[in-house]
C-alpha positions in Angstrom: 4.2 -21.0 14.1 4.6 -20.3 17.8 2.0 -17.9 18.3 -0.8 -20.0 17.1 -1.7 -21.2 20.3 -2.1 -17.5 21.8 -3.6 -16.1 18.5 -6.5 -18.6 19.0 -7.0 -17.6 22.5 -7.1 -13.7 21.4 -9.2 -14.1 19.1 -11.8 -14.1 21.9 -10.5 -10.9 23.1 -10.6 -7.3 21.4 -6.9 -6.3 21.0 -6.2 -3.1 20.1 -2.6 -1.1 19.0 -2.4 2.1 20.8 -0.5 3.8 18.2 -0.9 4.7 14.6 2.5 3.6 13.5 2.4 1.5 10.0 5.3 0.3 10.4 4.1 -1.6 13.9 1.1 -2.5 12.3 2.4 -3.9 9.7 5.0 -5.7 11.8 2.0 -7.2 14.2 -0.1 -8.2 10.9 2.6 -9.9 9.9 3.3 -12.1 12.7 -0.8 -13.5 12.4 -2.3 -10.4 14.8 -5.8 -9.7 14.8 -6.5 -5.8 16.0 -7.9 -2.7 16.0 -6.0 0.5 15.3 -7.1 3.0 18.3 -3.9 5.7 18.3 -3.3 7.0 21.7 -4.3 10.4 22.4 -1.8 10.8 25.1 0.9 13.7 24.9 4.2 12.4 24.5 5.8 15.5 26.7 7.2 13.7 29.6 9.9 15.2 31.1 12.7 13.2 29.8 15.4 14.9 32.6 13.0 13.0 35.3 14.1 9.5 33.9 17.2 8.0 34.8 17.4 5.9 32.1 16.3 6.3 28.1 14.4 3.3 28.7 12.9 4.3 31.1 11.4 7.3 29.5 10.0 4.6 26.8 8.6 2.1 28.8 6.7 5.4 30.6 5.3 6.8 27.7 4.0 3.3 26.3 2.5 2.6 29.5 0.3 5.7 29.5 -0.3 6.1 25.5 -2.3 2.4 26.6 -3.6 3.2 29.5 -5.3 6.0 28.0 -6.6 4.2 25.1 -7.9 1.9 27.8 -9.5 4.0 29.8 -11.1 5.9 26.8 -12.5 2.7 25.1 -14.0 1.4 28.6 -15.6 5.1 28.8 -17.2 4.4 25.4 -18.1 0.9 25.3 23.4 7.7 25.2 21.7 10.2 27.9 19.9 12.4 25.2 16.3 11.1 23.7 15.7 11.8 20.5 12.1 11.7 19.1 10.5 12.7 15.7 11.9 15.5 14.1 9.5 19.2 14.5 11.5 20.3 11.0 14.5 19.6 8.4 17.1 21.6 10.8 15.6 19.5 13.5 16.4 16.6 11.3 19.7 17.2 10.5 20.6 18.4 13.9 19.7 14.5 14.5 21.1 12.8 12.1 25.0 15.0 12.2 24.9 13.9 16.0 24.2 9.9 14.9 27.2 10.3 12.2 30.1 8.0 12.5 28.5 7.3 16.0 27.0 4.2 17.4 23.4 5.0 19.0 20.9 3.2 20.8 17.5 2.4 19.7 15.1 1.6 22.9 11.3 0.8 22.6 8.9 0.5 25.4 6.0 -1.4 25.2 2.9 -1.9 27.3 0.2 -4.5 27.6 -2.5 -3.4 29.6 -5.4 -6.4 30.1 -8.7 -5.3 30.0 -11.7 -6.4 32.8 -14.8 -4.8 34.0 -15.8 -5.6 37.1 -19.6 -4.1 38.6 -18.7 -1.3 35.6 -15.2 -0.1 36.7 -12.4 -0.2 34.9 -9.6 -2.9 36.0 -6.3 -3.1 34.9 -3.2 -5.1 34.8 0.1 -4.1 32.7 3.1 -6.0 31.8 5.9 -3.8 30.3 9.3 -4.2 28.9 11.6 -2.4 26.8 14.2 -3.4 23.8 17.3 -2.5 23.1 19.0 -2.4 19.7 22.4 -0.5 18.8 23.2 1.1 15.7 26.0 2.5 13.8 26.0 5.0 11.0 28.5 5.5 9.1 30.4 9.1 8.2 28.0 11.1 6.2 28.7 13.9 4.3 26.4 17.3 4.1 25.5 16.2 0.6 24.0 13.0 1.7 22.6 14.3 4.9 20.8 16.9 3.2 19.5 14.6 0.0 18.1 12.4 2.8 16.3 14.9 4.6 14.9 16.3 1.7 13.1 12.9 0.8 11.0 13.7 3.4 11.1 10.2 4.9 12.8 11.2 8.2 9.9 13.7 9.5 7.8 11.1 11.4 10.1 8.7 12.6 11.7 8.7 16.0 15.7 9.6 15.8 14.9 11.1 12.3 15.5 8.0 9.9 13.9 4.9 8.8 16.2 2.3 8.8 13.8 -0.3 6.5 13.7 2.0 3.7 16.3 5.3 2.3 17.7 5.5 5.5 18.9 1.9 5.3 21.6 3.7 3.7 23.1 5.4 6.4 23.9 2.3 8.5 26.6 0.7 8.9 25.9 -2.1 11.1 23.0 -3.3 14.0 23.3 -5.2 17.2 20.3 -6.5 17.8 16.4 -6.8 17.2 16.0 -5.1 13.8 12.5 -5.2 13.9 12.5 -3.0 16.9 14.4 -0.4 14.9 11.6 -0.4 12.5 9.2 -0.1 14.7 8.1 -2.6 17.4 10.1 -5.5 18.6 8.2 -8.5 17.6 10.5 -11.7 19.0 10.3 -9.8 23.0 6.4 -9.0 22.3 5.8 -12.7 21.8 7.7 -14.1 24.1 6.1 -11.8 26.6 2.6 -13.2 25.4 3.3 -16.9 25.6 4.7 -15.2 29.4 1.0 -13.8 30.2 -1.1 -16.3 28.6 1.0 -20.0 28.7 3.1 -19.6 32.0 5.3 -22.5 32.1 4.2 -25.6 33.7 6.5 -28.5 35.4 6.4 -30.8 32.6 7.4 -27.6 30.3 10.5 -26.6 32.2 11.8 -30.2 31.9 11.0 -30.3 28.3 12.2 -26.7 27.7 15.3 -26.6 25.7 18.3 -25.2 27.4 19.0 -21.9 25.6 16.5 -18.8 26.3 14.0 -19.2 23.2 10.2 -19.0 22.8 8.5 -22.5 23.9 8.2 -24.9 20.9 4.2 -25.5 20.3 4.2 -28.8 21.8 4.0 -27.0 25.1 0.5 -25.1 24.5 -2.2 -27.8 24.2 -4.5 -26.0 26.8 -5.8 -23.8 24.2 -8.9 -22.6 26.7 -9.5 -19.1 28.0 -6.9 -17.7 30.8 -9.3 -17.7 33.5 -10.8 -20.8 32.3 -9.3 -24.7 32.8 -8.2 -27.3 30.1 -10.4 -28.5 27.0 -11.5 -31.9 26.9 -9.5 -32.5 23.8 -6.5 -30.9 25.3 -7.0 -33.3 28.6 -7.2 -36.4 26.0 -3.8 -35.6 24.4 -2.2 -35.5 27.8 -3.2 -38.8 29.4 -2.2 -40.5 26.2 1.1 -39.4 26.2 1.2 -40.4 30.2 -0.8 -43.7 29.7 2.4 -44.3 26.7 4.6 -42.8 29.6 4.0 -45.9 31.7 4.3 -48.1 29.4 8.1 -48.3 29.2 10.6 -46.3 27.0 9.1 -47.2 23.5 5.8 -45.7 24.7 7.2 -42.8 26.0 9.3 -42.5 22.7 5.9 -42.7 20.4 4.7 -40.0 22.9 7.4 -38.0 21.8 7.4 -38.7 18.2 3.1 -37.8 18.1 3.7 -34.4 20.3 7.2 -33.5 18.0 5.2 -34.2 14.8 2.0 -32.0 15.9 4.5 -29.0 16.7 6.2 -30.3 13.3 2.6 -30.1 11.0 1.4 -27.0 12.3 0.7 -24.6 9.6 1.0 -20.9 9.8 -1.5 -19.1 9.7 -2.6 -17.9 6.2 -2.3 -14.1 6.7 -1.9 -12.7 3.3 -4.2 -15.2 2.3 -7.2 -14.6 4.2 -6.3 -10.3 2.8 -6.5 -11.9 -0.8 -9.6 -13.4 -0.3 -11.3 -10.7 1.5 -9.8 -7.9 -0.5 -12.8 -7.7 -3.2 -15.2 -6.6 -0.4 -12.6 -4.0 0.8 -12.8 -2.6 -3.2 -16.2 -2.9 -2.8 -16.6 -0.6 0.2 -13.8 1.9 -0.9 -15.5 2.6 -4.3 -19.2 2.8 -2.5 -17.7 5.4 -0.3 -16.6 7.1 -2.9 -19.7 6.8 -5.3 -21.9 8.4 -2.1 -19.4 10.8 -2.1 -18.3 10.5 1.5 -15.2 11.4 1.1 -16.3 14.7 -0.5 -18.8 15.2 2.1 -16.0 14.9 4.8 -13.0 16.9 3.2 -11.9 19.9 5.5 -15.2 19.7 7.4 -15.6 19.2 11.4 -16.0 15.5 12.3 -19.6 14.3 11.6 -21.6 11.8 13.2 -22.8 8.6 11.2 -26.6 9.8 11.5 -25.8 13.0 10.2 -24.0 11.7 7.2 -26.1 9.2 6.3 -28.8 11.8 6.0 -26.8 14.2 3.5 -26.6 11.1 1.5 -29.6 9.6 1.6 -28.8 5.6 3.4 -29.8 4.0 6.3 -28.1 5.0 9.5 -26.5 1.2 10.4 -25.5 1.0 6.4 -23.4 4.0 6.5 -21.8 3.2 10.2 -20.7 0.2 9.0 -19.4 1.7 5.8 -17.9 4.5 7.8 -16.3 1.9 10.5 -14.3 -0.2 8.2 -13.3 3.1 6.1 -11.7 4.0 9.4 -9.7 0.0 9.6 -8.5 0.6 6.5 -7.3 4.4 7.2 -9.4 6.2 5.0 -10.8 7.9 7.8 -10.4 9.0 11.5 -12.6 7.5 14.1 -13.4 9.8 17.2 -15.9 10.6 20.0 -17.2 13.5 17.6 -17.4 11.5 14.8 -15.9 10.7 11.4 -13.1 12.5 9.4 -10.9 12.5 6.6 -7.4 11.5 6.6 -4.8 13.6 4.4 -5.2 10.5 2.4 -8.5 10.7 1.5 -8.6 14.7 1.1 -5.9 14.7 -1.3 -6.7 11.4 -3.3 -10.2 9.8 -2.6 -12.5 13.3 -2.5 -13.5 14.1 -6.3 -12.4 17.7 -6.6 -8.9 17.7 -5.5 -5.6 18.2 -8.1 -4.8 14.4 -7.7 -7.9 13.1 -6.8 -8.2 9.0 -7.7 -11.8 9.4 -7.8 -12.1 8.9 -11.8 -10.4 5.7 -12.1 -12.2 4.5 -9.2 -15.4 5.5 -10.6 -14.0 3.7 -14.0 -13.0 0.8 -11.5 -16.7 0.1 -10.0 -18.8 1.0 -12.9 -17.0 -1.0 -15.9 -14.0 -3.2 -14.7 -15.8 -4.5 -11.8 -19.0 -6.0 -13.6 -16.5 -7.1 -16.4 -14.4 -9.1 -14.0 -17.6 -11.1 -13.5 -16.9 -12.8 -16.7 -13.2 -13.2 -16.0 -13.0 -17.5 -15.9 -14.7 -16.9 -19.3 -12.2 -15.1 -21.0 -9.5 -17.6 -19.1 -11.1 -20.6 -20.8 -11.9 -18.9 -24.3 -8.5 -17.1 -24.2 -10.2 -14.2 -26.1 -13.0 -12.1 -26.0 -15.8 -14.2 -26.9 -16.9 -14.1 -23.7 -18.2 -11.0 -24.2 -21.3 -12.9 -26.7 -22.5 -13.6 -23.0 -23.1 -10.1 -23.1 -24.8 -10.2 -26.6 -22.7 -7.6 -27.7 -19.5 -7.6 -30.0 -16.3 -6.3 -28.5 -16.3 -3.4 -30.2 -20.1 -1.9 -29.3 -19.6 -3.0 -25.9 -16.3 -0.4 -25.4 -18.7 2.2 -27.5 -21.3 1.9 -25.1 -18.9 1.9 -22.1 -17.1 4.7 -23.4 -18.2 7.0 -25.7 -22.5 6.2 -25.7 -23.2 9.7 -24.3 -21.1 12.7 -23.0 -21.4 11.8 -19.4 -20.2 8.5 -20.0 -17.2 9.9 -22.2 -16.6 12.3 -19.3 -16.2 9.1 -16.6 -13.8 7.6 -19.2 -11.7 10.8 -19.4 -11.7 11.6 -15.5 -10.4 7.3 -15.3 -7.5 8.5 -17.4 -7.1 12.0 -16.1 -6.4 10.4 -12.5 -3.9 8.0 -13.5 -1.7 10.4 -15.9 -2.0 13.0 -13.4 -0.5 10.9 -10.6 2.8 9.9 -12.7 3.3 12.6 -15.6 5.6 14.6 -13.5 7.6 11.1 -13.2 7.3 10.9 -17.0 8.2 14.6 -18.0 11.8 14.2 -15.9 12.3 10.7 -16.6 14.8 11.8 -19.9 16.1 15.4 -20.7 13.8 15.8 -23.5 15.4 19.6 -23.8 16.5 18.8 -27.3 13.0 18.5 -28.7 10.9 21.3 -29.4 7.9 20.1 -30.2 5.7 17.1 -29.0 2.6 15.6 -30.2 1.1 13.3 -27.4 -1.0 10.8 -29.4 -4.1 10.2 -27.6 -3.5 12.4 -24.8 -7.2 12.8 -23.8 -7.1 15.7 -21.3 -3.7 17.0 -21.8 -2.3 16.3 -18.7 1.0 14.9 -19.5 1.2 17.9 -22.3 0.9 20.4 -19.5 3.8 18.8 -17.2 5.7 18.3 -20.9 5.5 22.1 -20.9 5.7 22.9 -17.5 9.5 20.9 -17.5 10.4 22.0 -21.3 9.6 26.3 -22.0 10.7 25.5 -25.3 8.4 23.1 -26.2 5.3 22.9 -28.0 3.1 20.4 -27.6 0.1 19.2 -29.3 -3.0 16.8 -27.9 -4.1 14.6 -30.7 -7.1 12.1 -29.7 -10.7 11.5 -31.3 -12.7 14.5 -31.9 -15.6 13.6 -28.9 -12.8 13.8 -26.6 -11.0 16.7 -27.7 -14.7 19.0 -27.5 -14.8 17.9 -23.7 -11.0 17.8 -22.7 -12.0 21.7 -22.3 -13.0 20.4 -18.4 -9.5 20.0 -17.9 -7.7 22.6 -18.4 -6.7 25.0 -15.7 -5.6 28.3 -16.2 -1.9 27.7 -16.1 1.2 29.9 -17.5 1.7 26.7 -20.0 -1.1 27.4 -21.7 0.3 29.0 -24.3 2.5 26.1 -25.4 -0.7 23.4 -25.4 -2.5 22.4 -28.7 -5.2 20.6 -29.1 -6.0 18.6 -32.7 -8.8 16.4 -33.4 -8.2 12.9 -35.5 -8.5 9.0 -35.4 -4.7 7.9 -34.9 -5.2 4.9 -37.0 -6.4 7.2 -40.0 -5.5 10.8 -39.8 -2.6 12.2 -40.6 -0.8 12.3 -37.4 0.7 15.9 -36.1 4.2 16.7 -37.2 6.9 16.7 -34.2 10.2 16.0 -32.9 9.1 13.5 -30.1 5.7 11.5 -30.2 4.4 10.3 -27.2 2.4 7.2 -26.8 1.0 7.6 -23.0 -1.0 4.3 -22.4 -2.3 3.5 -25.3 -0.7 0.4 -26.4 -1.4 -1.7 -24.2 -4.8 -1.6 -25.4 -4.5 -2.9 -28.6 -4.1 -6.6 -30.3 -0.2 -6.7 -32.2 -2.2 -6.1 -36.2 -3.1 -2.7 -34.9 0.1 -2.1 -32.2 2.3 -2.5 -36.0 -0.3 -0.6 -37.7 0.2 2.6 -35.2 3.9 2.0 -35.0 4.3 1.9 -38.2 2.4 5.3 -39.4 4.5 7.2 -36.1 7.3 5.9 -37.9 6.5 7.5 -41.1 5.8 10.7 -39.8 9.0 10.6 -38.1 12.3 12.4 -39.1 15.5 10.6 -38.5 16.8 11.6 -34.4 12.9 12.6 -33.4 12.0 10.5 -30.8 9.5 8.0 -29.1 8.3 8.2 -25.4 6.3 5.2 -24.7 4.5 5.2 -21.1 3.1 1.7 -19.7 3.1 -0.5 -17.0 6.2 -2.5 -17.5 6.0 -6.4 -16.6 9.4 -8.0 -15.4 11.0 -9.8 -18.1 9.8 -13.5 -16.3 6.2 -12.2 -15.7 6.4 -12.9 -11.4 7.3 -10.7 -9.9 5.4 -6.9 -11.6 2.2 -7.8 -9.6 0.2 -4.7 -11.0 1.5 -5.0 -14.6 0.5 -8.5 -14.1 -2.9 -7.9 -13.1 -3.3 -5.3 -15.9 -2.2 -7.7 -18.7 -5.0 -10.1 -17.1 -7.7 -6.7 -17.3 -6.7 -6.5 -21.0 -8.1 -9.9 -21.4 -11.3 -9.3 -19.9 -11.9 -5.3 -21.2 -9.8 -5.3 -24.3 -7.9 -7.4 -27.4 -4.3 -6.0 -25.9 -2.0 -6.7 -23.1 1.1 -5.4 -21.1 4.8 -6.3 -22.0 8.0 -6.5 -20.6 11.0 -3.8 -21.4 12.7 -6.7 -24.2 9.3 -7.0 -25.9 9.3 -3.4 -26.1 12.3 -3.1 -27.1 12.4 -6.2 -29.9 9.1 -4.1 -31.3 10.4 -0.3 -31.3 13.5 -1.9 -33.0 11.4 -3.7 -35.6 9.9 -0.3 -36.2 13.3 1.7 -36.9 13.8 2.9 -33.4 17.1 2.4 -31.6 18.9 3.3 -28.7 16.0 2.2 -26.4 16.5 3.2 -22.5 13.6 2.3 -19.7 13.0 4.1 -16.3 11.4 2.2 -13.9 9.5 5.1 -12.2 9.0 3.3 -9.4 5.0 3.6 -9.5 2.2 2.9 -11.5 4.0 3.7 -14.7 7.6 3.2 -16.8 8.8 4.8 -19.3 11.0 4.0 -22.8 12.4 6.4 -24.6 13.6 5.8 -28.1 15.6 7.6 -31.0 14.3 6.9 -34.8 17.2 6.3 -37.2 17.9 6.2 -40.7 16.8 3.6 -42.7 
């Protein structure tokens, strides 16, 4: 990897992105990048007309979004430029010009090197721009329109991102694609090995002929820029002069050891190091949200740490380090007045809002996390005896966890109130259920699916059927809401009670759950109730049909081991079991999510 060299020399430095982009982020993570996200507060209102080239323009506004950012953090401690989009006329005024044309992309970027010197502020930037040219092909209004209407052209520059839907409009690229995304990674580090590994004497020989980074045979001086070689570094190069003088098989062994180091160099373990750290980042997310900082923070004026950490009752350095890395992993925004939500956290992470996350995160840190504990357990028993650790048997352990007292029925429900709410819109379009008129969502808990059931399908009735605990509190989720009308709520044990009679039953999550003798069992008594054309809407997290590739149905099925007796399954399992059951004509949406749906017919015997 040819950065390695300059990545171990920066890691003695604080480098720090000047721009919020995700898509440069993740494009500089990538590549092995240490850094700190600082966006630039700098007003990108230059007066284009004043630039003689688009490039130009770029390479401007780069320099200055950095030099602000610097200045700030030393305080502290084809002719016509089009940018991002103000609105969807905007938009398609962009994207009708780019038809059938070819357009280029340019990028500017500036690195601006830090010093303090008797506490002032000194500077030095290296700049450079990137050109890439695209061509779209002939779109038609239709298309143009569908596209802008996804919403995914509104923040990027030009009005479409070519790494995602707007892929589709392209028909072909000349040059650095990466800079199209975002950020032009292969100039950016050959611009570093530039400022930190100029080229000495021996490397020019050795250099190969065509223009390309320097291999990493040439970067054994891995010492600071101002300072001189390492002793280990000094070492390696007399040996290979001392082989040198020897005659030409020296030299060639000289070769042969500096080829193979550059040969054996590993890259460095990125996504690895994010795996192994990612429990701690858990951790800190579902602490910020059991304080209730998120809550605290939602449409409020920024706040400083001191003043937080006294509404919730922690230490002032606790909560400025919770607060700090909240801000890394853009939870929250980080400025001179202090700490504030993002429009992430307001409409997902505080507890009150319509698809607020805070109930299964809750259900995440209170239950799964201390089960997981006992995960190598359940690995090496391949069951649930782990759970004797515990001194309890499966089955009092869930009781306790779920149902032992109101509140902690309530946690349960708001776990599965989160989740449902953030897909059953998915769920209730996935199939034109218009032919049904009447539902009975088996185990629905809080009726959330039922409402968007009734929401998409006037017609329909539909009735909540889940354990009677649950149906006395699912009162604390239901809104006032024209649909209303159309929601019934009936209290039974789906394994025992006679189930609700309907055209289409839905199963919502609740599978999964359960070992194959009770997955037949409730299979079996939907079947009876069931009329010949009603039908079956099963919602789960899918696994691919070779189990490699579904990550979070993967790590579900492993969560069934360790909480339940069930586990996940791919669309043929599915499939090979409706069919056992009497139901045919089995179709699968990939919602494209947290949750997929099947939809199946029953038939006569």
């Amino acid at each position: 990897m040819v950065l390695c060299p300059v990545i171990g020399k920066l890691l003695h430095k604080r480098v720090v992105l000047a721009s919020a982009s995700p898509r440069r982020q993740e494009i500089l993570s990538n590549a092995g990048l240490r850094f700190e996200v600082v966006p630039s507060k700098f007003k990108e209102k230059l007066d284009k007309a004043s630039f003689a080239t688009p490039y130009g323009y770029a390479m401007e506004t780069a320099k200055q979004k950095a030099l602000e950012v610097a200045n700030r953090m030393h305080q502290t401690v084809g002719g016509l430029i089009l940018e991002k989009p103000v609105d969807k006329q905007d938009a398609y005024r962009m994207l009708s010009r780019l038809s059938g044309r070819e357009h280029s992309v340019f990028t500017g970027v500036a690195i601006v090197h830090c010093s303090s010197k008797e506490h002032q502020l000194d500077t030095r930037v290296s700049e450079f721009y990137e050109e890439t040219k695209v061509k779209f092909s002939e779109l038609s209004e239709e298309l143009l329109w569908e596209y802008i209407h996804s919403g995914e052209p509104m923040d990027k520059a030009g009005g479409y991102g070519i790494q995602a839907l707007g892929g589709m409009l392209v028909e072909s690229v000349h040059g650095d694609f990466l800079n199209v995304v975002g950020f032009p990674l292969n100039h950016f580090c050959k611009q570093l090995v530039k400022l930190y590994y100029p080229p000495r004497p021996e490397d020019l020989r050795r250099r190969v002929k065509h223009n390309s980074i320097p291999a990493v045979d040439t970067f054994e001086d891995l010492s600071d820029v101002e300072g001189s070689g390492s002793e280990p570094a000094q070492r390696d190069t007399g040996s290979c002069d001392e082989k040198a003088q020897a005659g030409e098989a020296g030299q060639a062994a000289a070769e042969a050891e500096c080829h193979r180091t550059q040969e054996t160099l590993p890259p460095f373990p990125t996504r690895l190091l994010e795996l192994i750290d990612g429990f701690m980042l858990s951790k800190a997310l579902f602490t910020a949200c059991k304080l209730k900082v998120f809550d605290l923070l939602k449409d409020e004026a920024p706040q400083k740490a001191a003043d937080i950490a006294s509404k919730v009752d922690t230490s002032v350095c606790g909560m400025e380090r919770l607060l700090n890395i909240c801000a890394a992993m853009g939870l929250l925004e980080k400025t001179e007045q202090g700490y504030s939500n993002t429009e992430t956290a307001n409409l997902y992470l505080a507890s009150d809002g319509e698809y607020s996350l805070h109930g299964i995160i809750m259900h995440k840190n209170d239950l799964t996390w201390n089960l997981f504990t006992y995960l190598e357990f359940a690995i090496r028993e391949g069951t649930h005896q782990h759970h004797r650790l515990l001194g309890k048997k499966v089955e009092d352990l869930f009781q306790d966890a779920y149902y032992q007292s109101p509140e902690t029925r309530l946690r349960f429900m708001r776990a599965m109130h989160s989740m449902v709410k953030l897909t059953a819109c998915q769920v209730a379009t996935a199939f034109d259920l218009s032919r049904f008129s009447s539902a009975c969502d088996v185990g629905g808990c809080t009726g959330a699916l039922a409402r968007e059931l009734a929401r998409e399908y006037p017609r329909m009735q539909v009735t909540v059927f889940d354990l009677p605990d649950i149906i006395e509190l699912a009162a604390h989720f239901q809104p006032a809401r024209p649909q209303a009308a159309q929601i019934h709520f009936a209290a039974g044990d789906f394994f025992r009670d006679p189930l609700p009679s309907a055209e289409l039953y839905v199963l919502c999550r609740i599978l999964h759950d359960w070992p194959d003798d009770k997955v037949h069992k409730l299979l079996s008594r939907v079947a009876e109730s069931c009329k010949p054309g009603a039908g079956l809407l099963l919602v789960e997290m899918l696994l691919d049909e070779e189990k490699r590739v579904a990550q979070r149905a993967l790590m579900q099925s492993l969560d069934m081991l360790v909480q339940t007796e069930g586990r996940e399954r791919s669309p043929g399992e599915y499939q090979c079991l409706l069919e056992l059951h009497g139901f045919h004509q089995v179709q699968v949406v990939h919602l494209g999510g947290v949750l997929d749906a099947i939809l199946a017919t029953k038939v006569a015997p």
